[in-house]
N, C-alpha and C positions, 0 to 999 in steps of 0.2 A: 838390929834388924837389917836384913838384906837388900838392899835397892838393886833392882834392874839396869843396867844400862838400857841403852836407847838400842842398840843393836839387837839386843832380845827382848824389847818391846814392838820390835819392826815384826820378829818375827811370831811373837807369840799373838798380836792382833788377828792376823791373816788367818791364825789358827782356830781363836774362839769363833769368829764367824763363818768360815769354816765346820763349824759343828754346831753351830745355828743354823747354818744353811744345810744340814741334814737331815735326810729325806730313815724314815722306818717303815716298819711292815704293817698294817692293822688287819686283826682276826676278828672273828665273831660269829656269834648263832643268833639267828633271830624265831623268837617263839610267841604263840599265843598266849592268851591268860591261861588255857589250862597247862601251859607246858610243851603242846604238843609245836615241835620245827615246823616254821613256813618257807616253803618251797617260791625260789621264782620271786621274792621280795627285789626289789631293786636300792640296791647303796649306794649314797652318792655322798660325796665330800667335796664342797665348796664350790656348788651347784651356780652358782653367784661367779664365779670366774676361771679356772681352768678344773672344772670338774673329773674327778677319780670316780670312778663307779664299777659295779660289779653285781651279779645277781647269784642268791641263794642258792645253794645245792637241795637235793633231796632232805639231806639232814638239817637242813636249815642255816651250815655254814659258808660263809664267806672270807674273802682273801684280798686287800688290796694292798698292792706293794709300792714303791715309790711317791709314799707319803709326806709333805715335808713336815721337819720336827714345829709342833707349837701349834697355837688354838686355831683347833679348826670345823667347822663347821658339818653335822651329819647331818642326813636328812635318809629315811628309812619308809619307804611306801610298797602298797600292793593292792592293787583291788579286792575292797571289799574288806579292809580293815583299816582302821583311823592312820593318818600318815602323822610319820612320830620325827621329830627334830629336837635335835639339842647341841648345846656345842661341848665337845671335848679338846683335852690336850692329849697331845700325840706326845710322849718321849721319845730319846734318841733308840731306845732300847725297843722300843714296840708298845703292840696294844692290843688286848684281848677284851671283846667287850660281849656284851649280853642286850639282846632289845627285845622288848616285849610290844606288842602290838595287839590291838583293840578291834574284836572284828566287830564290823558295822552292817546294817540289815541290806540288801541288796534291791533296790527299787528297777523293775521289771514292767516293759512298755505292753504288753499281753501276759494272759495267764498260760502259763508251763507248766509241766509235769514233767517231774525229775523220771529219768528210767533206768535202767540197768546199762541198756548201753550206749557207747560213748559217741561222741558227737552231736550233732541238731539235728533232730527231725522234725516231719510236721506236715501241715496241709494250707495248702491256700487254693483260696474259694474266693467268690465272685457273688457281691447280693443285689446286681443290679444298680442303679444312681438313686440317689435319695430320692428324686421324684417320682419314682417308679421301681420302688425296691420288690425284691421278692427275696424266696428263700436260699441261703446261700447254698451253692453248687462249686462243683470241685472246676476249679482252673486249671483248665491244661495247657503246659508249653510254656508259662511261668516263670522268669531268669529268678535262679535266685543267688546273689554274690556275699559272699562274706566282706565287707568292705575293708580294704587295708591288706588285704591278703592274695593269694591265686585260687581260691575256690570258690567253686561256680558251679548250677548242675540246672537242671529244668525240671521242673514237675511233671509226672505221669498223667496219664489219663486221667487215674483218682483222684490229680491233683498234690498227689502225696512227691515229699523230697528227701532228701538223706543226705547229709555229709559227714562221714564217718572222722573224716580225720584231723577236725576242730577240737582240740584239747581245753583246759581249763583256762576261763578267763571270761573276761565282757567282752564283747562283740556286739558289732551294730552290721545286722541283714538288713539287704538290700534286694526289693523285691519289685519289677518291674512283669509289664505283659501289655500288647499290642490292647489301644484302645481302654485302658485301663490305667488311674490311678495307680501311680506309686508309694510305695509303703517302705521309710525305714523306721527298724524296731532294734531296739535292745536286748539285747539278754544276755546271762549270765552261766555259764556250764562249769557245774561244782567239780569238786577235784575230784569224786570219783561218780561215773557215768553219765547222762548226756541228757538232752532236754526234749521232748515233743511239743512243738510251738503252733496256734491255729492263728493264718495270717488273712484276711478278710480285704480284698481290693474293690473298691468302688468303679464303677464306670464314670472314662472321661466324658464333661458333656459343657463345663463352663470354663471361660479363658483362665481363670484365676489355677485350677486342675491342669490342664494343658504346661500354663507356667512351671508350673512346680515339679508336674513329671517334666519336664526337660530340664529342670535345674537340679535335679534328682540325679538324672543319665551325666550330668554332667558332674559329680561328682565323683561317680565310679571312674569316667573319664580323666580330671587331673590327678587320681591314686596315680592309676597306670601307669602315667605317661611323665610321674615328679622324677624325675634325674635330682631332684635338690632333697635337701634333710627335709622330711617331711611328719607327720603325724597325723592319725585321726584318732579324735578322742570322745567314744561314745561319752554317756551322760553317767553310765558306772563310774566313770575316773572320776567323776566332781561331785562326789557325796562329801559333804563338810558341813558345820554349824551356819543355822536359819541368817541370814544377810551375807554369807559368804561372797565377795568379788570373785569374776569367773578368770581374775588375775589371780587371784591367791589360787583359784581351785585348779587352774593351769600349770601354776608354779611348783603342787605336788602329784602332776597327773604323772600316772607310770610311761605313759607315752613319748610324752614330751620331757619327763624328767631324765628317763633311760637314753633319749638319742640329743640331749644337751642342749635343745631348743630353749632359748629365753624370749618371754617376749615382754618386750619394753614398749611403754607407753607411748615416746616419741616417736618410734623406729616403725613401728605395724601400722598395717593400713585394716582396716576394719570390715571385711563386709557381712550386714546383715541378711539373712534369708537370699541370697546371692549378689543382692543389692552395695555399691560402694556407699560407706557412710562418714567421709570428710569428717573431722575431729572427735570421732567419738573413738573410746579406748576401751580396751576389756574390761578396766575398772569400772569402769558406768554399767555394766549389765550385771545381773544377780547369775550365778550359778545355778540355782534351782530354775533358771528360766530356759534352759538350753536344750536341747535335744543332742548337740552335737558337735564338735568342732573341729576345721579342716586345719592346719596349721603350716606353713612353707616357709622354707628360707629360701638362699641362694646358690643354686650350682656352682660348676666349676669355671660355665661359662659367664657367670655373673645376670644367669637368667632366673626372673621369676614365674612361678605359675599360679594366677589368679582367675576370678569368674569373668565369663564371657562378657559382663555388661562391663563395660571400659570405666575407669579412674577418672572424675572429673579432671582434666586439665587446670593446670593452675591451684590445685586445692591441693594440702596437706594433710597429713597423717597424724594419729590423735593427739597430743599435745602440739604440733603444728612445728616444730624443732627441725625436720626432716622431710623431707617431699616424699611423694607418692611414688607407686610403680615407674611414672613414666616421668619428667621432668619437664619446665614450662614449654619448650620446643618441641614438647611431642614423642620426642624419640626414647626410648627405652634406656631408664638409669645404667650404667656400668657397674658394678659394683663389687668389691672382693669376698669369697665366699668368708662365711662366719659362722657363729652357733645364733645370732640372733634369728626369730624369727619378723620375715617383712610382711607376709600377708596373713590373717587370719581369717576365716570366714564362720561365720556363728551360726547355727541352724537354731530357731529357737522353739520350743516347744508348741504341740499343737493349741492356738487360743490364746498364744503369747505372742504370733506373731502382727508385724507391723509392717 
């Protein structure tokens, strides 16, 4: 039997890990049950710490290069079909794989009517305040914003709106008007043509209305104005099985999956319905309770962007591990930018809130 010296065991070490330590290509198509490719799927590999990601073609195929060799972790989601995980090994040689995905029924904040053509349509009307309702009538002058996005348009005379150029996906409308209740809505625009949506705004007349359209404007507000990784994630992203945590249902939203946001339990500051809420964590709230969720990390300049009602001083963030926004002196944390996410703020559904 042949022994190595020591001189070509110096060198053949360096070598084997060396080719542990490489990186391959991984391929793949992602399809429904019946076969048919999902367009716009989002692929992510080791989503958990320096994530590889990439989204689906037409044909349903994908490409990520600079893989490294050995078990690693997929995660395969898109609205409006069951978000599919598993873990693979990657060889030095490559990987071709195949994912099938689960479509799941699509829960819808008003009734819609699918149409031929593309984009959201629709009307919003006005029925008076509950103590003096009447029959509804078209609202005219109307903001109404696609949140997360740059479209915006106003309602006609008849009340009626149009945004042609919203493709397929969940969206969450944002629909404001002088003296009026604000209204955000969900919905959903199938892959092929567009939605006619009827949005019904109440008259402002009690403090607790007043609140909430301003906490409303002020949402369309920090979209705007996030310079930091940011996300909104209607309540299509967090369709999952009945007790789902609105951590697990975050952890596969396309939203926050696709721009590398994590949010961790010690690190996020939590606020309810715009409200700060001192040790509570996303794991404490149900997913089917949400209307919505704003999500931020940190710029370049080490700034956050949170709701207008200030961080109690002195109090910490949900496991209590890490301090809030601002730290005991008042002044604004420093902080280096990351993927984790520091503020989150929960909208929760109408009757759920507190």
């Amino acid at each position: 039997m042949r022994v190595l010296s020591l001189t070509a065991l110096a060198f053949l070490v360096p070598a084997l890990l060396a080719a542990q330590a490489g990186t391959a290509t991984i391929t793949g198509t992602v399809r429904d049950e019946v076969g048919q490719p999902v367009r716009d799927a989002v692929v992510v590999l080791d989503a958990d710490s320096t994530a590889l990601r990439a989204r689906t073609d037409a044909e349903g195929r994908f490409t990520i290069a600079g893989v490294a060799v050995g078990r690693r972790d997929l995660q395969v989601v898109r609205i409006g079909y069951r978000p599919h995980r598993a873990g693979i090994e990657v060889p030095a040689s490559g990987l071709d794989i195949t994912v099938t995905l689960e479509r799941l029924a699509i829960q819808l904040d008003t009734v819609s009517v699918r149409v031929t053509r593309t984009g959201i349509h629709g009307v919003v009307s006005t029925r008076g305040m509950s103590l003096l309702p009447h029959e509804p009538r078209p609202l005219r002058g109307a903001i109404i914003e696609i949140l997360d996005t740059r479209h915006r348009t106003t309602t006609d005379r008849d009340g009626r709106f149009s945004i042609e150029a919203v493709g397929e996906g969940a969206w969450s409308i944002l629909v404001r008007a002088d003296r009026h209740q604000s209204s955000m809505t969900s919905v959903y625009v199938p892959p092929e043509g567009g939605l006619d949506v009827n949005i019904v705004l109440d008259s402002t007349i009690a403090d607790w209305q007043r609140r909430e359209d301003m906490e409303f404007r002020e949402i369309s507000r920090r979209l705007r104005e996030a310079n930091n990784p940011s996300a909104f994630v209607s309540m299509s992203e967090l369709v999952g099985p009945e007790g789902m945590t609105l951590k697990e249902a975050l952890r596969v939203a396309p939203s926050t999956l696709s721009r590398g946001l994590l949010v961790m339990d010690d690190v996020a500051c939590v606020y309810v319905d715009g409200n700060p809420r001192p040790g509570l964590t996303v794991a404490d709230i149900l997913a089917e309770e949400v209307q919505a969720v704003e999500v931020y990390g940190i710029d370049a300049r080490g700034r956050i962007v949170a709701p207008i009602r200030p961080w109690l001083l002195g109090t910490h963030c949900g496991t209590g591990t890490r301090m809030g926004p601002f730290d005991r002196t008042g002044v604004r944390t420093r902080l280096e930018m990351d993927n984790w996410a520091r503020v989150v703020v929960v909208w929760l559904k109408r009757g759920r809130r507190h």
